[in-house]
N, C-alpha and C positions, 0 to 999 in steps of 0.2 A: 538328364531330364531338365528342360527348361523351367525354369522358376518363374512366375511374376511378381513383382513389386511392384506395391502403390505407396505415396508420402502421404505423409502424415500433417505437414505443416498446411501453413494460411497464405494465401494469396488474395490481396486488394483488388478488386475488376470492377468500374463503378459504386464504388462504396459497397459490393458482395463480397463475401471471403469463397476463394473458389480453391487454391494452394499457395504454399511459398516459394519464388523463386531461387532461393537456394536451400540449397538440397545439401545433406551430406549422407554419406550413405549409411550410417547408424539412423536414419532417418527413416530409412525403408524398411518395410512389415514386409512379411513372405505371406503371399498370397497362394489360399490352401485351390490345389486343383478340385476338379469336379470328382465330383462319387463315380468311380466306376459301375455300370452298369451289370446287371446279370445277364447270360444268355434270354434267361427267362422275361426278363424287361425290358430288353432290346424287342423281340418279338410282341409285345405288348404295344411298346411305344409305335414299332412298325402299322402295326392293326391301326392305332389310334389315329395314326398322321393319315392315314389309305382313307379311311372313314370323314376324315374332318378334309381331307381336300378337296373330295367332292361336293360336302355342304358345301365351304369356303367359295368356289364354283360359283354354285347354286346362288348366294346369297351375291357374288359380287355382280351376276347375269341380272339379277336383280336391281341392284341398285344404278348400273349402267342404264336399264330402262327405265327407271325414273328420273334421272338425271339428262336421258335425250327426252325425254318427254317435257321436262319443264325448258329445257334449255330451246327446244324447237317451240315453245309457245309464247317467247321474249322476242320481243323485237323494239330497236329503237331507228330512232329518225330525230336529225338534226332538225330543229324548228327555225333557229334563227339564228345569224351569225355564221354561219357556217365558216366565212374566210378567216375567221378570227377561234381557231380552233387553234391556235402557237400559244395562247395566254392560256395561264396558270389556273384561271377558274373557269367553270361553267355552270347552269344551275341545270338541274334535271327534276321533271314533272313527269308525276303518275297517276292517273285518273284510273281511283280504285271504282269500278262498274259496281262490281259484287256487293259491297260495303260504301258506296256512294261519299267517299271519301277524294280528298286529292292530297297529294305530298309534295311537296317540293323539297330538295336537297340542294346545299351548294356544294358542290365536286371541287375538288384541289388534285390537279392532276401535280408530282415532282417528277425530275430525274433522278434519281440516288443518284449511281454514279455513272458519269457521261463516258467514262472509256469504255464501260461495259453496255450500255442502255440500258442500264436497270429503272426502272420507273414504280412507281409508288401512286394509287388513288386511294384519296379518302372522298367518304360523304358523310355532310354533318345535315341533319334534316331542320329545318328551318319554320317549316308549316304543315299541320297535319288538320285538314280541318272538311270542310264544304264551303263556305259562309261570304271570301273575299275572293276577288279578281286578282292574276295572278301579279300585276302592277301595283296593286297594294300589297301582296305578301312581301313583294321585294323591297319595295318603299321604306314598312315598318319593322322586316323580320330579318332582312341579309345584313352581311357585314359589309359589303361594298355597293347598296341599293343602286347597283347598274344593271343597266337594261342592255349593255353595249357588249357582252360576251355571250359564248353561245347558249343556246338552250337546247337541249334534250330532249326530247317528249319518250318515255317507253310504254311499252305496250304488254301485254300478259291476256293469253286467251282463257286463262284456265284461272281458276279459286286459289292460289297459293298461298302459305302463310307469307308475309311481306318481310320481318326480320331474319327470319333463317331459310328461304327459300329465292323468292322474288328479288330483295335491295343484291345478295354476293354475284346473281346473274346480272342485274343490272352494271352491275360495277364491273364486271368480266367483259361482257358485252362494250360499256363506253373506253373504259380502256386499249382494249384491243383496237376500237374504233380509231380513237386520237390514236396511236401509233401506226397505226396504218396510213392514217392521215400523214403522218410528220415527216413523213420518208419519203 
């Protein structure tokens, strides 16, 4: 019968203790296997996984159609700048209709790492208001008050909530965009 073994010691991983590199093997505990089952609890557990798979179904058919629904009512469009979509920042605006509000964000597109094309955005929100023209938010509210990178405009046809709905489609959406761009 196979045994498992976990250690017991400390390992440094950014100032976290995760384990210790050396090992000896009075170091290792026997890790106890699982409870065997009964006949009786095997068929139990069978009924239970037949019944929970087709919720599970049910619920993910669900969430699939709320997720094309908000995602098919995103749409963005480059406003300005378009040929300078190779630089590292851009700002993106949202003209909330519903709540008469507008947002702008400044976008920080990276590449993690260039052998693989792994890429990385953030958005840091800079203006949330009505009240200023968008040459003044940038003027008093960005970190690099340039006008000379691209700008974003997105769109939303539906009432979404804006932090846990609306900004991670945004950010999907321009991401995808600038890499498509880049190639």
């Amino acid at each position: 019968m196979n045994k498992l073994y976990y250690g017991g010691n400390n390992f440094l991983h950014r100032n976290r203790i995760i384990f210790n590199y050396q090992f000896n093997v009075p170091s290792f505990k026997e890790k106890k296997s699982r409870k065997k089952l009964t006949e009786q609890e095997n068929k139990e557990l069978d009924v239970i996984l037949k019944d929970s798979h087709e919720k599970l179904v049910q619920y993910f058919t669900v969430c699939k159609g709320i997720w094309d629904l908000t995602f098919e009512s995103t749409h963005i469009k480059v406003r300005k700048n378009k040929k300078k979509l190779g630089s590292e920042l851009s700002y993106v605006v949202y003209q909330d209709k519903y709540n008469e509000e507008i947002y702008v964000w400044e976008c920080t597109y990276n590449i993690a790492t260039p052998e693989r094309g792994d890429s990385k955005i953030a958005f840091e929100l800079i203006y949330q208001g009505n009240d200023k023209k968008f040459t003044e938010v940038i003027t008093n509210f960005s970190t690099t008050k340039s006008l000379e990178i691209p700008i974003f405009e997105v769109f939303s046809t539906q009432n979404f909530p804006i932090k846990n709905t609306l900004l991670p489609l945004f950010k999907r959406k321009i991401h995808n965009y600038i890499v498509q761009s880049r190639k």
